[in-house]
C-alpha positions in Angstrom: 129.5 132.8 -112.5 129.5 129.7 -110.2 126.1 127.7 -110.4 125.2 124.8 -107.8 122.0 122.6 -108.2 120.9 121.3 -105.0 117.6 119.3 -104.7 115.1 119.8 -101.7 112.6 117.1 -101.9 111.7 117.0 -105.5 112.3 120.4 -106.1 115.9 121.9 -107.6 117.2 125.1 -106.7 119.6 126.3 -108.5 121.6 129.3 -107.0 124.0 131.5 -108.1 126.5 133.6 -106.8 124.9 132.9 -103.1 126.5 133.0 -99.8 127.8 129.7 -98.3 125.5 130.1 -95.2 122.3 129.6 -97.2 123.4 125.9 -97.1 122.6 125.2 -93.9 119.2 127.3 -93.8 118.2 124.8 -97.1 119.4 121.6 -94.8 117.7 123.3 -92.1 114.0 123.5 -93.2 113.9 120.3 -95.5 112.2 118.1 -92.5 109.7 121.4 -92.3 109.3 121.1 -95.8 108.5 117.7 -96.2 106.0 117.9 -93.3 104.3 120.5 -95.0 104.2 118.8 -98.3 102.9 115.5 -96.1 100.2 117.4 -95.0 99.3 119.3 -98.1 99.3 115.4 -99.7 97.3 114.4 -97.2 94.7 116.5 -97.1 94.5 116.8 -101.1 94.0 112.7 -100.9 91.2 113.4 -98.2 89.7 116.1 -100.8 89.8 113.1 -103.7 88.8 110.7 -102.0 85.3 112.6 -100.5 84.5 113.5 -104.2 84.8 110.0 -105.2 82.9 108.7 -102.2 80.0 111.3 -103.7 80.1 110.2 -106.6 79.8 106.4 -105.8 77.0 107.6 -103.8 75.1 109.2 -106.9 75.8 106.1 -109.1 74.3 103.4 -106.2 71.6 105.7 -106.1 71.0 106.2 -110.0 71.7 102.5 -110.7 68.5 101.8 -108.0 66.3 104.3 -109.5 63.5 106.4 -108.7 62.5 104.1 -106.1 66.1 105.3 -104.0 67.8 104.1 -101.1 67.1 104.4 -97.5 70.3 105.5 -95.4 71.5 102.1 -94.3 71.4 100.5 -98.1 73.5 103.3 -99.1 76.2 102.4 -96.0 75.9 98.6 -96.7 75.9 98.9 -100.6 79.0 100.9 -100.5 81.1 100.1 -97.2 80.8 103.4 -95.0 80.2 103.9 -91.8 76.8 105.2 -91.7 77.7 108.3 -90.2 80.3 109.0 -93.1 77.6 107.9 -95.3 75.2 110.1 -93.4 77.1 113.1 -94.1 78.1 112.7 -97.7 73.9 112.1 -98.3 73.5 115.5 -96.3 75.7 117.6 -98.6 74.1 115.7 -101.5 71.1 116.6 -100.6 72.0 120.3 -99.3 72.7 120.9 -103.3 69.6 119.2 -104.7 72.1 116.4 -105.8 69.8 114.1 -104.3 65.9 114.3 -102.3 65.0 112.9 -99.7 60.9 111.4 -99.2 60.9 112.2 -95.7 57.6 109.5 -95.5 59.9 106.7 -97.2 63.0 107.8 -95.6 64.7 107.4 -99.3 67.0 109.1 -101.1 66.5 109.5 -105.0 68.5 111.9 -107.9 67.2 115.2 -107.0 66.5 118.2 -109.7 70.5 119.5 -109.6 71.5 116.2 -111.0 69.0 116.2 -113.9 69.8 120.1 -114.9 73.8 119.2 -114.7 72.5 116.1 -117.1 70.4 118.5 -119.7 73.3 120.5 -119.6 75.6 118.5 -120.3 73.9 116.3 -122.9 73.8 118.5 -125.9 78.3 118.6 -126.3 78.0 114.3 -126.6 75.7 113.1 -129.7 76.1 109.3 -129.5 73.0 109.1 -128.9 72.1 110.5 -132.7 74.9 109.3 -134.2 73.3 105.4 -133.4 70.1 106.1 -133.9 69.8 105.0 -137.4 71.1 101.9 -136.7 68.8 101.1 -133.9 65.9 102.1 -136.5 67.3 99.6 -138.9 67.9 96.9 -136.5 64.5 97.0 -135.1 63.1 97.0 -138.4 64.8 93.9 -139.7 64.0 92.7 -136.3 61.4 93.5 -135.4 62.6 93.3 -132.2 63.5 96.1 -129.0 66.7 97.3 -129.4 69.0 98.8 -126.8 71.8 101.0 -126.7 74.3 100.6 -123.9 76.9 102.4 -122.6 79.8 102.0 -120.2 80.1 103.8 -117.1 82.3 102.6 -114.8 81.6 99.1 -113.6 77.8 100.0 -114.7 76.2 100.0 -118.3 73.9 102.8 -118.9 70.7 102.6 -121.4 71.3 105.2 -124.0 68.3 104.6 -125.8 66.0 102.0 -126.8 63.5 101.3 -129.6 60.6 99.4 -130.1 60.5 96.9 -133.2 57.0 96.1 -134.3 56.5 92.6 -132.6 53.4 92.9 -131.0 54.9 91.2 -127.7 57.2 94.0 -126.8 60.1 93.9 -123.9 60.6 96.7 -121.8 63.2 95.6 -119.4 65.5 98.7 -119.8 64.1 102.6 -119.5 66.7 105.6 -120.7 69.1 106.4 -117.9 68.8 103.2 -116.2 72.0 101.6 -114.9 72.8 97.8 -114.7 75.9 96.2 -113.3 78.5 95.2 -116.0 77.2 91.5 -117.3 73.7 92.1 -116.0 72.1 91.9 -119.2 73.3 90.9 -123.3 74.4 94.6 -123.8 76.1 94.7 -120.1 77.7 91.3 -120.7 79.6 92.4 -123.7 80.8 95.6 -122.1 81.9 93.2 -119.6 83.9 90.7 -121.6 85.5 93.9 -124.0 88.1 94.4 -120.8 90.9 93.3 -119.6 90.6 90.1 -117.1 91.9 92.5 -114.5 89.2 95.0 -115.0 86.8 92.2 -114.9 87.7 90.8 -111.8 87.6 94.2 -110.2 84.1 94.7 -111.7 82.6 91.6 -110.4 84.1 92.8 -106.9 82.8 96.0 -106.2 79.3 94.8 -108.2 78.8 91.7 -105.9 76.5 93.8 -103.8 74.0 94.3 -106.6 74.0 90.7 -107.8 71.6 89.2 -105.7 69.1 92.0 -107.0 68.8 89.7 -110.8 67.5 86.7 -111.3 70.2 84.2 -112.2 73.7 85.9 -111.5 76.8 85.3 -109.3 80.0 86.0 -109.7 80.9 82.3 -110.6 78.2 82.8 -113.4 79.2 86.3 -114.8 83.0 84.4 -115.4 81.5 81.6 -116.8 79.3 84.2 -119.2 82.2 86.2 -119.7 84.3 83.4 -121.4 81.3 82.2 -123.1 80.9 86.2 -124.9 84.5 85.6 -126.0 84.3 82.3 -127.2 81.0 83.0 -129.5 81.8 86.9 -130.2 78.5 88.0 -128.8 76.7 88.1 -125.6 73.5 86.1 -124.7 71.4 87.0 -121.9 69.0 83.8 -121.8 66.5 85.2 -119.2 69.0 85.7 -116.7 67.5 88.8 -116.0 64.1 88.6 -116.1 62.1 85.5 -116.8 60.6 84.9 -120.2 63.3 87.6 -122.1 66.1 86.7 -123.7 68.9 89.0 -125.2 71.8 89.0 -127.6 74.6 91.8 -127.4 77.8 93.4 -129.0 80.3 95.9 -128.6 81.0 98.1 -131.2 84.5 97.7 -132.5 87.2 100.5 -131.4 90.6 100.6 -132.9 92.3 101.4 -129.9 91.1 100.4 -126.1 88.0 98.2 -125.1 84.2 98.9 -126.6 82.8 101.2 -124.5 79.3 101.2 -126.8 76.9 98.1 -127.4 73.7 97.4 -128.7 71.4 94.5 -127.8 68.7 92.8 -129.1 66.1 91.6 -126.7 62.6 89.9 -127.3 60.4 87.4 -125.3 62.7 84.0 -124.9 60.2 81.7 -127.3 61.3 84.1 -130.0 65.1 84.3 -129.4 65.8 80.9 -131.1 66.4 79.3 -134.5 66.0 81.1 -137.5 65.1 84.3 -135.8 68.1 83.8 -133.9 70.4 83.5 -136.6 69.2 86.2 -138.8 69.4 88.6 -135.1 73.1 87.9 -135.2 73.7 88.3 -138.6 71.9 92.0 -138.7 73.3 93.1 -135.3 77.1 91.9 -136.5 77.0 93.9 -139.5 75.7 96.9 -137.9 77.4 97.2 -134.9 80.9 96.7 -137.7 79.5 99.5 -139.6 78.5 101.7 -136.9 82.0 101.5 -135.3 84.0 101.9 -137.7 81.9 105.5 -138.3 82.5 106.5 -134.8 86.0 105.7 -134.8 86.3 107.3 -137.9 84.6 110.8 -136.2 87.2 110.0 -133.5 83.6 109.7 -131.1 85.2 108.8 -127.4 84.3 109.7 -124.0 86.7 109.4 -121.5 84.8 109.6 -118.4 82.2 106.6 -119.4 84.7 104.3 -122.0 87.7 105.3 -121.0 89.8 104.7 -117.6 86.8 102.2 -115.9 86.5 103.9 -112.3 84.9 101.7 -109.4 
C-alpha cells in the first residue's frame, strides 16, 4: 500500500490508497482553509487580549486602593479609549469584579474579587511558611517588617509585622500593591530581573511614578544599580518622608527572587549601628528562609514567574 504525505497549512494528511482527484479538492480549499484559520487566529487574539485588558484593569484598580478610580484615570493610566475602557469596567462591574460609588463616580475591587481571593488563598502558604522569620526579624529589630511579593511589574504586601519600637511605620497594609522599586522590598524585586524586564517595568509603571515622593525613571535605574552594587535595597524616604527602608530578595536557585522582606523604621533610626546590625539579621534570614522554600520547591508561576505587564 502506496502512502503520500502532503501538508495543508501546518497540518499533514497522509492518505492512502486514495483517488488521484482528491489532489486537486486539497489544492482547491487550502486559500479557504487558511482564511478560516486567519479568522479563527484572529478572533482567539481578540479573546486574549480583552482578558488581559481586564485584568490590567483590576491590578490599576487594586494597586490604587479602596479609594478607586474614576473612569477617565482608568483610560489614561492604562491607554484605552474611554469607551473600550468604559466597557471592560461595565462587565467588571456586571460580575461584582468591581463597584462602582455612584456619588464618587469610582470604581473599587468589588465582593467577587475578594471571594475568588479567600478562595484561592488557602492552596499557596507563603504567607505561613515566612512568618517565623518576620517574627524573628522584628524582634531582633525591633523594627516593622514586610513581606513582599512580585506580581507582575507590581509588588504586593504579603504581610507585615510590628517590632516593638514605640515609633511604628505603617506605610504598607496587606494586599496593597506598589510599583516595582517603589519601596526597599519593591526595589529589590526590581533589581532580581533581567535589565530587559527592568526597562519594561519602568515603562508601563511610568504612569504611577509621579504618585511617590521622590521617583522617576532616571532615579529607579540609578536605584536599581545601586541594589546590585550593595546586595540590598535602600529606600531612604523616597516614599514617604521621615521612613526609611532596607530590602532583599530571597535567594532562588533557578530564575529571579520573586519574594522579599524589608525592614522599615522612621529615617533617624535607619543609620549606624542600628543600620548595620538590620542588614546583618535580614541577610541571614532572608539566606535561610530561601534556601527552605526552594528546598519545599515553593513557586508561583503567576506572581514570580513569567513577569506579565
Amino acid at each position: 500500500m502506496t502512502r503520500t504525505s502532503h501538508h495543508a497549512g501546518d497540518i499533514e494528511l497522509e492518505l492512502a490508497d486514495v483517488h488521484p482527484d482528491i489532489h486537486a479538492d486539497i489544492h482547491a480549499d487550502r486559500p479557504a482553509n487558511r482564511l478560516a484559520k486567519t479568522a479563527a487566529g484572529r478572533r482567539a487574539n481578540e479573546g486574549t487580549q480583552s482578558i488581559q485588558r481586564a485584568i490590567a484593569v483590576l491590578r490599576l484598580i487594586a494597586m490604587r486602593g479602596p479609594q478607586g478610580l474614576r473612569l477617565h484615570e482608568i483610560a489614561e493610566g492604562l491607554g484605552l479609549e474611554r469607551i473600550t475602557a468604559h466597557r471592560i469596567v461595565k462587565g467588571l462591574a456586571f460580575s461584582n469584579m468591581l463597584q462602582l460609588d455612584a456619588q464618587a463616580r469610582r470604581y473599587s475591587l468589588g465582593h467577587t474579587a475578594y471571594l475568588l481571593g479567600q478562595t484561592a488563598s488557602p492552596a499557596f502558604d507563603l504567607r505561613e511558611r515566612c512568618q517565623p522569620t518576620l517574627r524573628r526579624l522584628a524582634e531582633m529589630t525591633g523594627d516593622s517588617v514586610f513581606l513582599m511579593v512580585r506580581s507582575g511589574y507590581e509588588a504586593v504586601c504579603f504581610d507585615h509585622l510590628q517590632g516593638s519600637y514605640p515609633i511604628r511605620t505603617h506605610s504598607l497594609k496587606i494586599g496593597a500593591r506598589r510599583a516595582l522599586g517603589a519601596g526597599a522590598g519593591a526595589m529589590a524585586l526590581l533589581a532580581a530581573l533581567p535589565d530587559s524586564e527592568v526597562e519594561a517595568a519602568i515603562a508601563a509603571n511610568a504612569v504611577h511614578l509621579p504618585r511617590y515622593r521622590d521617583i522617576s525613571p532616571a532615579r529607579l535605574r540609578e536605584m536599581v544599580a545601586k541594589t546590585r552594587e550593595d546586595g540590598y535595597a535602600t529606600n531612604v524616604q523616597t516614599v514617604i518622608a521621615d521612613v526609611s527602608a532596607i530590602g532583599m530578595t530571597l535567594p532562588r536557585k533557578h530564575g529571579p527572587a520573586f519574594v522579599s522582606i524589608s525592614i522599615a523604621s522612621i529615617a533617624s533610626r535607619m543609620a549606624g549601628a542600628h543600620l548595620g546590625e538590620a542588614l546583618q539579621a535580614l541577610r541571614q534570614e532572608t539566606a535561610a528562609l530561601g534556601r527552605h522554600l526552594d528546598d519545599a520547591r515553593i513557586a508561583w508561576g503567576g506572581m514570580g514567574d513569567g513577569v506579565v505587564g
